[in-house]
N, CA and C atoms as an extended XYZ file, in Angstrom:
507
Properties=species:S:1:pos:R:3:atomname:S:1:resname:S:1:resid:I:1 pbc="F F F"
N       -65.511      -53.478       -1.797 N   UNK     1
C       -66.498      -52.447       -1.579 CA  UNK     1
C       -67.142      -52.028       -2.902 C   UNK     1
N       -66.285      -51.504       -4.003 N   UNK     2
C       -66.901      -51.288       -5.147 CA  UNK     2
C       -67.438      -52.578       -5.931 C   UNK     2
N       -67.175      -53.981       -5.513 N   UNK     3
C       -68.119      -54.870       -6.265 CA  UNK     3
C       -69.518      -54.696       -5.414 C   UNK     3
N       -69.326      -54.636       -4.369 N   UNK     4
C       -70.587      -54.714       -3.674 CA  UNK     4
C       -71.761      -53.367       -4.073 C   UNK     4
N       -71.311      -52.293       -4.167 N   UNK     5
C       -71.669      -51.019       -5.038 CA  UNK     5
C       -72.657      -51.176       -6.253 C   UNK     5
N       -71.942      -52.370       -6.957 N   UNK     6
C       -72.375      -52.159       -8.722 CA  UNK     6
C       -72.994      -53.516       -8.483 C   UNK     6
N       -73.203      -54.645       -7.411 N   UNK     7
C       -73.566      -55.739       -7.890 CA  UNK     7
C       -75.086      -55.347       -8.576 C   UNK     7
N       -75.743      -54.861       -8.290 N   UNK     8
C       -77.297      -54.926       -8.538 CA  UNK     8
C       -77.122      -54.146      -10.099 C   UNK     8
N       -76.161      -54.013      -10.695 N   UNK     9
C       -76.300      -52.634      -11.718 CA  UNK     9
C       -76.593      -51.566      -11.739 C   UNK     9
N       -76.496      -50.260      -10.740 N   UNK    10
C       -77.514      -49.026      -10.575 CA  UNK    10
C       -76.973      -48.104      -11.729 C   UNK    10
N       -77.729      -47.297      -11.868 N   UNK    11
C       -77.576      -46.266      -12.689 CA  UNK    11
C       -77.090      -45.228      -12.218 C   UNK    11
N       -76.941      -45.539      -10.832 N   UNK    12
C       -75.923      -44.763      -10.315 CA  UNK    12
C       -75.157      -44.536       -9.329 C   UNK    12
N       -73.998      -44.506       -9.276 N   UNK    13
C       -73.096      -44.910       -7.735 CA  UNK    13
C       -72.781      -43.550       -6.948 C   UNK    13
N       -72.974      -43.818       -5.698 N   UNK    14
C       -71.874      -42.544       -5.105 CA  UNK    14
C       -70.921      -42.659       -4.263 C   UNK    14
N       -69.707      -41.797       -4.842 N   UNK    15
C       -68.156      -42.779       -4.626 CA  UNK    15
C       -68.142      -41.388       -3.475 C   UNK    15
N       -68.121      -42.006       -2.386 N   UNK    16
C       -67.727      -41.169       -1.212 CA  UNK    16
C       -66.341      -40.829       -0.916 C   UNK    16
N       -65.592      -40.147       -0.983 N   UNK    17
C       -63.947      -39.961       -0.822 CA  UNK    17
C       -63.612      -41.482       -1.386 C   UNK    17
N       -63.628      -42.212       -2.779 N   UNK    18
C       -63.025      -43.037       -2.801 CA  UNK    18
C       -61.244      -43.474       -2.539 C   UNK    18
N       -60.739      -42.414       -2.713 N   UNK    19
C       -59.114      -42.033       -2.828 CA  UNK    19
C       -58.967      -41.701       -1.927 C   UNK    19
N       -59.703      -41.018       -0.526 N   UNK    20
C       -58.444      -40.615        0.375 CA  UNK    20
C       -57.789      -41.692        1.178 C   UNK    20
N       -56.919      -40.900        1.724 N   UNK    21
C       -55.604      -42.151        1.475 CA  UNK    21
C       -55.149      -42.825        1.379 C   UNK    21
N       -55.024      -42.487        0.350 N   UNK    22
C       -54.649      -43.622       -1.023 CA  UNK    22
C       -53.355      -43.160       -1.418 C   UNK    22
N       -52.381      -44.078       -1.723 N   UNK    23
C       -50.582      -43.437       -2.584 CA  UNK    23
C       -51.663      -43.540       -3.901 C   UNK    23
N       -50.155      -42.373       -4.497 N   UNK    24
C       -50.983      -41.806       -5.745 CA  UNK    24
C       -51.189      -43.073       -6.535 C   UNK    24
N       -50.283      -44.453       -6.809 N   UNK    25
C       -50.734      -45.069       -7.618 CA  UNK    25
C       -51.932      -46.228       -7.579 C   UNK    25
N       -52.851      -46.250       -6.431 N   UNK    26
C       -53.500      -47.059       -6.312 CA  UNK    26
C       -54.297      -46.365       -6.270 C   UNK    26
N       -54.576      -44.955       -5.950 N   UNK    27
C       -55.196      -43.738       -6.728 CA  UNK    27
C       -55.415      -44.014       -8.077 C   UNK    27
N       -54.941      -43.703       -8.529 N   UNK    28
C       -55.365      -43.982      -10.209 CA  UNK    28
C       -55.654      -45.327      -10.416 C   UNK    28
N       -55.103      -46.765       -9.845 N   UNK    29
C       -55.713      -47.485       -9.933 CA  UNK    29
C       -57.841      -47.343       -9.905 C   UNK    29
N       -57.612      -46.876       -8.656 N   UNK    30
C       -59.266      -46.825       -8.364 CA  UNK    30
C       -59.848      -45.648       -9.392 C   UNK    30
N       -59.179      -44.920       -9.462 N   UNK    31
C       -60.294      -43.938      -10.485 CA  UNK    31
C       -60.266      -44.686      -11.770 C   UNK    31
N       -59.433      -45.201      -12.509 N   UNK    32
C       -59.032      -46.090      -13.809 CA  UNK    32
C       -60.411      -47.410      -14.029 C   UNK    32
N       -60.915      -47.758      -12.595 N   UNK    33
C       -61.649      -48.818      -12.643 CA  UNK    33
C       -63.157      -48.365      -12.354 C   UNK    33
N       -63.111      -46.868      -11.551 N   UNK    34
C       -64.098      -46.100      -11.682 CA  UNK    34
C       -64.645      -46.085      -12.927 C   UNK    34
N       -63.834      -45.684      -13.750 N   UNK    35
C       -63.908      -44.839      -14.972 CA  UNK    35
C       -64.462      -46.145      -16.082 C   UNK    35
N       -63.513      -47.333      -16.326 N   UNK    36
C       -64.534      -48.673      -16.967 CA  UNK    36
C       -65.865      -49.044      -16.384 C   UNK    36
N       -65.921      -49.316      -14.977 N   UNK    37
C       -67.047      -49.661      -14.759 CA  UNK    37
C       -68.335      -48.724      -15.165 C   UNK    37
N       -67.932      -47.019      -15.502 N   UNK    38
C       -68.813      -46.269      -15.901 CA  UNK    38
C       -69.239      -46.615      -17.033 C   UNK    38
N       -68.329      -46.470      -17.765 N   UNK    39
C       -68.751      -46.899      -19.568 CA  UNK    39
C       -68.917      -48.271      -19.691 C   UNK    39
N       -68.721      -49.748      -19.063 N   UNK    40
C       -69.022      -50.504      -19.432 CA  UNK    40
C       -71.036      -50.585      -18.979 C   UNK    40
N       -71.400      -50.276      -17.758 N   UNK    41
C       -72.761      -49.901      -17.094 CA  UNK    41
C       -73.234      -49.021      -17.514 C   UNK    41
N       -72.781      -48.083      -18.485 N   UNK    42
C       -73.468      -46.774      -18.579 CA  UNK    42
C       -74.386      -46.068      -17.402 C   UNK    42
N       -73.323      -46.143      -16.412 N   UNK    43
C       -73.794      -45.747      -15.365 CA  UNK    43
C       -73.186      -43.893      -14.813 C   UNK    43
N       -73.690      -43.178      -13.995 N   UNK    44
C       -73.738      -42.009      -13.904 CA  UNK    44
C       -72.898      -42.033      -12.237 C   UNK    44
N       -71.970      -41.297      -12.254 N   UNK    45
C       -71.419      -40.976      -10.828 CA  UNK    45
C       -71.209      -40.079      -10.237 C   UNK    45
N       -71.405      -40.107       -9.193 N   UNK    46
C       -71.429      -38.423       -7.744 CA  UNK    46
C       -70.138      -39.150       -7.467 C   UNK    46
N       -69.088      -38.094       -7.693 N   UNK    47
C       -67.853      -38.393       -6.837 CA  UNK    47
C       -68.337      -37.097       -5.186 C   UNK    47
N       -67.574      -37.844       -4.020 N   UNK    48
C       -67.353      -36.488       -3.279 CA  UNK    48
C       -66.413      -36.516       -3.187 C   UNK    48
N       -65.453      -35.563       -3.276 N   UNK    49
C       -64.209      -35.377       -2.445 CA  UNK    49
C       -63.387      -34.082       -2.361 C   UNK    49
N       -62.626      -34.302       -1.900 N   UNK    50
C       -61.795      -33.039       -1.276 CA  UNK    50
C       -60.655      -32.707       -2.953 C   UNK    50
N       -60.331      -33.604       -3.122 N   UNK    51
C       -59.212      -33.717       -3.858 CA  UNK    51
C       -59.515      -32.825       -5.671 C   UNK    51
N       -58.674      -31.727       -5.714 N   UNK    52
C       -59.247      -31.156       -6.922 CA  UNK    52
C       -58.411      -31.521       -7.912 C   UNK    52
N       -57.800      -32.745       -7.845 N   UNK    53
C       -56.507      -33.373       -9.021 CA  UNK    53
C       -57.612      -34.186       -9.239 C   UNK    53
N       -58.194      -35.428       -8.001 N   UNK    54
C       -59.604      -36.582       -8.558 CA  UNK    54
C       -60.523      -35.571       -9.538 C   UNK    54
N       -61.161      -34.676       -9.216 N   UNK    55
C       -61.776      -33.574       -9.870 CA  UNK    55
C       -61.647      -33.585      -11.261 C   UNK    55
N       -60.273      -32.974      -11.195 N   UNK    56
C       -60.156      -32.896      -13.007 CA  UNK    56
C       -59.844      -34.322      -13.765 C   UNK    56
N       -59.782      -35.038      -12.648 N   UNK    57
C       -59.457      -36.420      -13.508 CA  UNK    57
C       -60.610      -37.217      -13.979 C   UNK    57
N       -61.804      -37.345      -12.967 N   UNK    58
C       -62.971      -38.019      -13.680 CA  UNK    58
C       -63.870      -36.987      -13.762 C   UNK    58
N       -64.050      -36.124      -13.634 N   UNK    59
C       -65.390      -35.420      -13.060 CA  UNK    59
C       -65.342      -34.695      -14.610 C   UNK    59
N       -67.178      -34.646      -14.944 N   UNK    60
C       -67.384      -33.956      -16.076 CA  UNK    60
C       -68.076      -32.835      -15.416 C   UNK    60
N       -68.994      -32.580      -14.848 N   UNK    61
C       -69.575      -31.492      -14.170 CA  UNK    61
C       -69.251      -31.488      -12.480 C   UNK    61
N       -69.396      -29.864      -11.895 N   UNK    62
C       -68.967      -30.169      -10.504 CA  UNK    62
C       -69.739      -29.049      -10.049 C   UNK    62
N       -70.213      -29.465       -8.562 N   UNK    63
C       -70.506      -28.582       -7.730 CA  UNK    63
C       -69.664      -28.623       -6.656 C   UNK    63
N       -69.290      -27.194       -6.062 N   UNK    64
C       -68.513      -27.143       -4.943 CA  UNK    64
C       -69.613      -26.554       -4.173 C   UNK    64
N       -68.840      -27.106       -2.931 N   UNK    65
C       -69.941      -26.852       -1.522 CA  UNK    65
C       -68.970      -26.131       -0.988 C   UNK    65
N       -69.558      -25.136        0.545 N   UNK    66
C       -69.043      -24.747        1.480 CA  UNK    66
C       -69.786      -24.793        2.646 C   UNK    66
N       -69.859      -25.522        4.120 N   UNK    67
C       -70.884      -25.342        4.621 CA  UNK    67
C       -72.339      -25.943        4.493 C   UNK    67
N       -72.033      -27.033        3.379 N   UNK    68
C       -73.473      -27.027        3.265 CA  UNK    68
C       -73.819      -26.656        2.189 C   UNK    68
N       -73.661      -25.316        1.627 N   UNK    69
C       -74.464      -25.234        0.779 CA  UNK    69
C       -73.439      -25.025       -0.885 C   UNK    69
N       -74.371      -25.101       -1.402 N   UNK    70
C       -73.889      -24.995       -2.986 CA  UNK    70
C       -73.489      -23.745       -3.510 C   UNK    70
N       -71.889      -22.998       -3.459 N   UNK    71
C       -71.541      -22.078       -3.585 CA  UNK    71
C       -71.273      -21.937       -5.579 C   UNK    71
N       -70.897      -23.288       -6.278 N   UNK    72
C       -70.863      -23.099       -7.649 CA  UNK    72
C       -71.183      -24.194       -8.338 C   UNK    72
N       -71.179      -24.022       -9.454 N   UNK    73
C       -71.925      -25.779      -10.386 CA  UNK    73
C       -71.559      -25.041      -11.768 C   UNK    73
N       -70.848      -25.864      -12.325 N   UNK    74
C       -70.200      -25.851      -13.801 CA  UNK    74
C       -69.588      -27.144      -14.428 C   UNK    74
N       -69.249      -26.704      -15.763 N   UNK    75
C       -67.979      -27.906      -15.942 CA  UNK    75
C       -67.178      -27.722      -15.353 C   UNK    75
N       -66.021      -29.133      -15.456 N   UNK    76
C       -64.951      -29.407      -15.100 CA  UNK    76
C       -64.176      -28.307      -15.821 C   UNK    76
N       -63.941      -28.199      -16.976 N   UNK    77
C       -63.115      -27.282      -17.563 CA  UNK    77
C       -63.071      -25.941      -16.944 C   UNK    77
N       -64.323      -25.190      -16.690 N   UNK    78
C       -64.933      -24.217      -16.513 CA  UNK    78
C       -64.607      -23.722      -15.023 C   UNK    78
N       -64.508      -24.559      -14.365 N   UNK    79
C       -64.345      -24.996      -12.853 CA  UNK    79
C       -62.719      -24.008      -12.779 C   UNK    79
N       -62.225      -25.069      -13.567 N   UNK    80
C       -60.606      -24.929      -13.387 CA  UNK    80
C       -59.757      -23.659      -14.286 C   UNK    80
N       -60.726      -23.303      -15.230 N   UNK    81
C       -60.294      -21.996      -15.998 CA  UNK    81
C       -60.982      -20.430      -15.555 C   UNK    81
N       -62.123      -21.033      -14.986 N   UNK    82
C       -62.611      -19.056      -14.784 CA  UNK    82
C       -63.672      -19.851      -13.801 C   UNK    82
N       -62.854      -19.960      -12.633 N   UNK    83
C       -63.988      -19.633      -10.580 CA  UNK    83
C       -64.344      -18.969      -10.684 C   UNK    83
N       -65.641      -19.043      -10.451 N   UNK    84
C       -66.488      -17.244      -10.133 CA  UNK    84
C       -66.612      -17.329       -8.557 C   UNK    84
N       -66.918      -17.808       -6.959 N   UNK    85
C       -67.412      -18.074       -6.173 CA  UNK    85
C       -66.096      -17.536       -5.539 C   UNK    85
N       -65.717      -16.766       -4.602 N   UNK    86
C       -64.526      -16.404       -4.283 CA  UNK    86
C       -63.925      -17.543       -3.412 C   UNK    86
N       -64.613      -18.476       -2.819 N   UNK    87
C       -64.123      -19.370       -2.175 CA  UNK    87
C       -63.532      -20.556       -3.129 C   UNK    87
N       -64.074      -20.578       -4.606 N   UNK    88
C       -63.591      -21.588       -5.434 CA  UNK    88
C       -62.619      -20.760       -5.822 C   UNK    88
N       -62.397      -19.387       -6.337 N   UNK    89
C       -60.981      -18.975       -6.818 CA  UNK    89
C       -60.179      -19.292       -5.253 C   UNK    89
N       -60.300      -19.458       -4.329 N   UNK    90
C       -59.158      -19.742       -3.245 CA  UNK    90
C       -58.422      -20.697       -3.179 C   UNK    90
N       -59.434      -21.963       -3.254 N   UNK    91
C       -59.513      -23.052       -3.673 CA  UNK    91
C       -58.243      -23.202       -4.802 C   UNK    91
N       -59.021      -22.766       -6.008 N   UNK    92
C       -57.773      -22.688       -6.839 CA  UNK    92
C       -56.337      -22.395       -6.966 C   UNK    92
N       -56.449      -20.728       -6.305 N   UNK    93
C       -55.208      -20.703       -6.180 CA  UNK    93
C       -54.135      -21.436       -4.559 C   UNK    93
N       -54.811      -21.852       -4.318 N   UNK    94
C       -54.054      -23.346       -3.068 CA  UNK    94
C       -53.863      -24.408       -3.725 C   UNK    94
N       -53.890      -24.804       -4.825 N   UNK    95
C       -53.255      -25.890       -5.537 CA  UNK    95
C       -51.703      -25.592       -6.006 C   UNK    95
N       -50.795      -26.281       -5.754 N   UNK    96
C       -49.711      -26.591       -6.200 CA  UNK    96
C       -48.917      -26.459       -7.435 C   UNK    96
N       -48.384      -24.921       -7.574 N   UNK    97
C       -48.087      -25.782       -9.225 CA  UNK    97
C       -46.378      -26.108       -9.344 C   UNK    97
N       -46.366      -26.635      -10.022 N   UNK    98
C       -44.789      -27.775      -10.219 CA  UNK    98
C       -44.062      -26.875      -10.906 C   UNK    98
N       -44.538      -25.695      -11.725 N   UNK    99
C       -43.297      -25.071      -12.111 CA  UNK    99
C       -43.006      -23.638      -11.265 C   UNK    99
N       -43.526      -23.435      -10.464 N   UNK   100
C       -43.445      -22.278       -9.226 CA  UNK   100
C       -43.006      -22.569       -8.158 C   UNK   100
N       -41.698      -22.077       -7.607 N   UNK   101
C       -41.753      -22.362       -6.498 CA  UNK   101
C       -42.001      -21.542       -4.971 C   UNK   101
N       -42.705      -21.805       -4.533 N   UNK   102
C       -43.186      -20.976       -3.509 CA  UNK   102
C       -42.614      -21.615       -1.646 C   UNK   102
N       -42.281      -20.787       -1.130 N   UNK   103
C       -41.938      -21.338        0.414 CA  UNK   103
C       -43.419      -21.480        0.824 C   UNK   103
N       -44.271      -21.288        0.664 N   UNK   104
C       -45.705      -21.032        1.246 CA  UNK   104
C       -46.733      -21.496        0.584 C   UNK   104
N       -47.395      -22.140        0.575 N   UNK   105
C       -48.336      -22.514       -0.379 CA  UNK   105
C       -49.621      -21.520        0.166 C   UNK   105
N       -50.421      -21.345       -0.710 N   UNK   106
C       -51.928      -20.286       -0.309 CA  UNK   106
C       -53.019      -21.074        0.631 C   UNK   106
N       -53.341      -20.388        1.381 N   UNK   107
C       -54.370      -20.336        2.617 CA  UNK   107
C       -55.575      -19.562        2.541 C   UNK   107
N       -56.989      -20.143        3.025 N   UNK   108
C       -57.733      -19.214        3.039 CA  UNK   108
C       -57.836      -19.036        4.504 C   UNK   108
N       -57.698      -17.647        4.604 N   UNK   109
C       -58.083      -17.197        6.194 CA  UNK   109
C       -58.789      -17.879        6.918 C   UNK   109
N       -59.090      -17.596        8.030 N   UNK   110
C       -60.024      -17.803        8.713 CA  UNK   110
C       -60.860      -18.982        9.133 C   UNK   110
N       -61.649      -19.207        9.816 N   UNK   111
C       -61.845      -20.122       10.297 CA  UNK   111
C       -63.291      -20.991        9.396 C   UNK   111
N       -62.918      -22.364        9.621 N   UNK   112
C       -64.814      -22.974        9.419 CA  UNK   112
C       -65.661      -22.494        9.940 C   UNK   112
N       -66.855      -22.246        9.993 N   UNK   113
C       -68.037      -21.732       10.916 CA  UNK   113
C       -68.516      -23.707       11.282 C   UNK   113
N       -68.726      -23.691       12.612 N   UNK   114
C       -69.199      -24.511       13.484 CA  UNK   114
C       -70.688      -24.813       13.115 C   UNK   114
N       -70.975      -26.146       12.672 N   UNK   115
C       -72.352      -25.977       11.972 CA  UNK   115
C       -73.315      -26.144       13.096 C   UNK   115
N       -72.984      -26.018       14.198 N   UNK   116
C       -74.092      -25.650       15.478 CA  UNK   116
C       -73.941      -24.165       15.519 C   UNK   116
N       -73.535      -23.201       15.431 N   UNK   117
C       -73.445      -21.757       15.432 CA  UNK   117
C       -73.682      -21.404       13.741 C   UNK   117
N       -73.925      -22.054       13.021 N   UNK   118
C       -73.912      -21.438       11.575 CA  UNK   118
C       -75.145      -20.184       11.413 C   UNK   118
N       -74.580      -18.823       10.704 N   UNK   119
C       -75.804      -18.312       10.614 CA  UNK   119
C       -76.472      -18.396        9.497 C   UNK   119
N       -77.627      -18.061       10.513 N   UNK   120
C       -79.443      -18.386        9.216 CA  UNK   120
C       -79.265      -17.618        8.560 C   UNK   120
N       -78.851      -16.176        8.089 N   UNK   121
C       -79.264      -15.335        7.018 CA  UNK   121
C       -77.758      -15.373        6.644 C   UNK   121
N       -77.280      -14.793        5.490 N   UNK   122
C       -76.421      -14.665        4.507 CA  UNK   122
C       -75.346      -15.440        4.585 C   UNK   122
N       -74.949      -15.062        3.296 N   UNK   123
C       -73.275      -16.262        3.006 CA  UNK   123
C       -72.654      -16.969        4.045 C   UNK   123
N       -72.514      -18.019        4.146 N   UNK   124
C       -71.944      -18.702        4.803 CA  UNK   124
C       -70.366      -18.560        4.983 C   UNK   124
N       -69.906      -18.062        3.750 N   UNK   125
C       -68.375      -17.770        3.856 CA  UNK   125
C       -68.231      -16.091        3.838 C   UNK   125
N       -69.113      -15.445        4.174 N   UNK   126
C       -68.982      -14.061        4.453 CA  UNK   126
C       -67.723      -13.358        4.928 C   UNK   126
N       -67.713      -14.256        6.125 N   UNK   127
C       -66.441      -13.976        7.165 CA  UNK   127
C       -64.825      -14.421        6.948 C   UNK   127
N       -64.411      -14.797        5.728 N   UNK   128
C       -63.834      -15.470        5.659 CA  UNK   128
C       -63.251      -14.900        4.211 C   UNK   128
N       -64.273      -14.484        3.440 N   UNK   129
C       -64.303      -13.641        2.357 CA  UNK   129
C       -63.738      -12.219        1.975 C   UNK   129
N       -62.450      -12.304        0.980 N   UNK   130
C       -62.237      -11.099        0.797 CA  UNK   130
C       -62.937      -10.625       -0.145 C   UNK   130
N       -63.699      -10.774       -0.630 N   UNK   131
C       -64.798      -10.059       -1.545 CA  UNK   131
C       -65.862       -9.414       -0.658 C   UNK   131
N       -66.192       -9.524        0.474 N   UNK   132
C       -67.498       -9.156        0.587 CA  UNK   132
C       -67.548       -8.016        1.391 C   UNK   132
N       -69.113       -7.900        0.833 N   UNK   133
C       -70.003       -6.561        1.178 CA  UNK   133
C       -70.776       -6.523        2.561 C   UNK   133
N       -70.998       -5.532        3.053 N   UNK   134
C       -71.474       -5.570        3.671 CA  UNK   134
C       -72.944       -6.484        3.869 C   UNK   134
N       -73.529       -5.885        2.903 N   UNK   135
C       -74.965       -7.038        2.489 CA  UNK   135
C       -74.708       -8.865        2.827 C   UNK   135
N       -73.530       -9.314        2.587 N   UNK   136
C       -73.164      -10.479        2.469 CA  UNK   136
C       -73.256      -11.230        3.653 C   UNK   136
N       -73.516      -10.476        4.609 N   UNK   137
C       -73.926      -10.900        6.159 CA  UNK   137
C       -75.490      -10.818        6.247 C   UNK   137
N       -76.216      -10.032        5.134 N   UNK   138
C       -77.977       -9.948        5.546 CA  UNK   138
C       -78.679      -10.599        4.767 C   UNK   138
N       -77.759      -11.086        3.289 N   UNK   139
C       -79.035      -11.556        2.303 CA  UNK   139
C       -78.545      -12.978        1.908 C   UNK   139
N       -79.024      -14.016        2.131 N   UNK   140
C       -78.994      -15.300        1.600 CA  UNK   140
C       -78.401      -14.833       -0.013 C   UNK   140
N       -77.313      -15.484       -0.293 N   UNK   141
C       -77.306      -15.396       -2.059 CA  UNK   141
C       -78.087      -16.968       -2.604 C   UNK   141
N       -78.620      -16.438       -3.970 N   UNK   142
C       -79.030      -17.943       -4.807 CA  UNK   142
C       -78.332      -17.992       -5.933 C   UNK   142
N       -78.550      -19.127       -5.982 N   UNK   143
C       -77.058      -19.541       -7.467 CA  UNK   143
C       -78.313      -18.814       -8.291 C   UNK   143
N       -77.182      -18.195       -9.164 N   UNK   144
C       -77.541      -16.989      -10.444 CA  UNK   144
C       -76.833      -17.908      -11.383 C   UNK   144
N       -77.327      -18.081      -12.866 N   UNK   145
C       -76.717      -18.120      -13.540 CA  UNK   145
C       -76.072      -17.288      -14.379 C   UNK   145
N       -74.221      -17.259      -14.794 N   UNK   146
C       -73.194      -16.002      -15.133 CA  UNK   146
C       -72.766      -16.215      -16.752 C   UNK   146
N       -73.233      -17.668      -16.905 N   UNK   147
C       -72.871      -18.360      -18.235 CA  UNK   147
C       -73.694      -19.148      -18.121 C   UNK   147
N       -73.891      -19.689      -19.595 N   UNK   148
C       -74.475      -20.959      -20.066 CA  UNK   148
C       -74.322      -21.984      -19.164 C   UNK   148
N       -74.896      -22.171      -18.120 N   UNK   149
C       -74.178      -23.824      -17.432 CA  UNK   149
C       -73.005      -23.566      -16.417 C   UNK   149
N       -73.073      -22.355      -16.172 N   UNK   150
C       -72.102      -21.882      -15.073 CA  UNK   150
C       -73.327      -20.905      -13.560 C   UNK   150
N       -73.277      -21.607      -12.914 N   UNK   151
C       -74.286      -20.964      -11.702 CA  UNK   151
C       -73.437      -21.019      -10.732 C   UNK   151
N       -73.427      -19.419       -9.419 N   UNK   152
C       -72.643      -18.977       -8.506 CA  UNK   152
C       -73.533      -18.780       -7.803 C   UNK   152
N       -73.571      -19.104       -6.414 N   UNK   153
C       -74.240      -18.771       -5.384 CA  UNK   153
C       -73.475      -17.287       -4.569 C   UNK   153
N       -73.183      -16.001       -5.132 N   UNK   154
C       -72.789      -15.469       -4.493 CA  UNK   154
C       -73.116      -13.487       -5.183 C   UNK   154
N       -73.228      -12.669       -3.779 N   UNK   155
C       -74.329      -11.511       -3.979 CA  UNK   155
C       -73.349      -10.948       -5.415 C   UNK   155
N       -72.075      -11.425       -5.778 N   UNK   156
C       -71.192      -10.323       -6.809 CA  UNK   156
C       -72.044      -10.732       -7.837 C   UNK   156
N       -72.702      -12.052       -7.669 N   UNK   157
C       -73.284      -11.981       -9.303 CA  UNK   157
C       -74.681      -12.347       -9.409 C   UNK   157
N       -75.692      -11.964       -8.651 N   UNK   158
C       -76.703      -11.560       -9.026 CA  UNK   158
C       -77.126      -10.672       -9.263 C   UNK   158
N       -77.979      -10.779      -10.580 N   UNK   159
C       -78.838       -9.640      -11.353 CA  UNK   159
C       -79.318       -8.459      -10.480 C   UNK   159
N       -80.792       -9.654       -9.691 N   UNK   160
C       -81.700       -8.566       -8.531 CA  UNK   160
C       -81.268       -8.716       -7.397 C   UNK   160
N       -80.557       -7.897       -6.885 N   UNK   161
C       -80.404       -8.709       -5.677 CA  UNK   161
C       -81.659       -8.022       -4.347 C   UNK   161
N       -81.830       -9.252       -3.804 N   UNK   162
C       -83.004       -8.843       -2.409 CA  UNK   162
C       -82.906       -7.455       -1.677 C   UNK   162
N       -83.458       -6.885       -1.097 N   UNK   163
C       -83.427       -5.753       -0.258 CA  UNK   163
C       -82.874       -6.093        0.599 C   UNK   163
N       -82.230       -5.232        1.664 N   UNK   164
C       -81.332       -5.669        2.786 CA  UNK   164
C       -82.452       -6.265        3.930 C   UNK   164
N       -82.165       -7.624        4.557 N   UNK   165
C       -83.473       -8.034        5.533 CA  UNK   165
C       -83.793       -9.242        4.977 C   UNK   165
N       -84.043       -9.188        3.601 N   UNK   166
C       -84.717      -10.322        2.910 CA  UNK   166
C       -83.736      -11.505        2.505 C   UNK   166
N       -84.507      -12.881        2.969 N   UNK   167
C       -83.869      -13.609        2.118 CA  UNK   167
C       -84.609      -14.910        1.988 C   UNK   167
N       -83.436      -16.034        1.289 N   UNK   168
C       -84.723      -16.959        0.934 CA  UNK   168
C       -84.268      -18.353        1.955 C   UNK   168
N       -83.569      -18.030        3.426 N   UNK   169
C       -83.435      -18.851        4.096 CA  UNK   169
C       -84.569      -19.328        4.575 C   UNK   169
């Protein structure tokens, strides 16, 4: 599959869940060969996936989605040291760590929204969200930028935010 990918040379591939399930070591096999074929092509890659270990392993910049839409976009580093998007700090703290031991690992509440019932005006993870405001059900948020190269799609961190009613769905 991945010769067939790079035969033409593109400048750029997109590795669709290459790893899921995959045992971890043929996992790293494939990201390991990801990772030459990048630098030998000087070629540019969209990973997608679920997996936030693939994440920190090849990925230099990342956007996380929810729903559809683009809830954050940063570095990798940045990603994994200071979430701004409350659904990416959830995210975070549901990863595993090896020197804690927990009977429970972390959950985010609540349910997916059904993308035939999804609503048109505000946050998509509204409902689901322990951060939110009331507003967070009326106003579309737009990624704001919070840092240099760090943009959040969410109402805690925009500057102006819209009047209640308005948005840019």
């Amino acid at each position: 599959m991945i010769a067939i990918a790079i035969a033409c040379q593109p400048k750029l591939l997109i590795a669709d869940e290459p790893t899921t399930a995959l045992d971890v070591t043929v996992q790293a096999q494939i990201l390991e060969l990801l990772k030459e074929i990048q630098a030998i092509n000087d070629m540019s890659i969209i990973m997608i996936t679920h997996d936030l270990g693939v994440v920190a392993e090849i990925c230099d910049e990342v956007i996380v989605m929810y729903a559809g839409n683009v809830v954050e976009k940063t570095d990798v580093d940045t990603l994994f040291h200071d979430p701004k998007h409350p659904y990416t700090e959830l995210l975070m703290g549901a990863i595993p760590k090896l020197d804690e031991e927990v009977e429970e690992l972390a959950t985010i509440q609540g349910i997916v929204p059904s993308l035939k019932n999804m609503p048109r005006v505000g946050c998509k993870f509204a409902h689901r969200c322990p951060k939110a405001m009331p507003e967070c059900t009326l106003v579309t948020p737009q990624l704001a930028e919070t840092n240099a190269g760090h943009e959040v799609s969410c109402l805690l961190y925009e500057t102006s935010k819209p009047k209640e009613g308005m948005n840019a769905s």
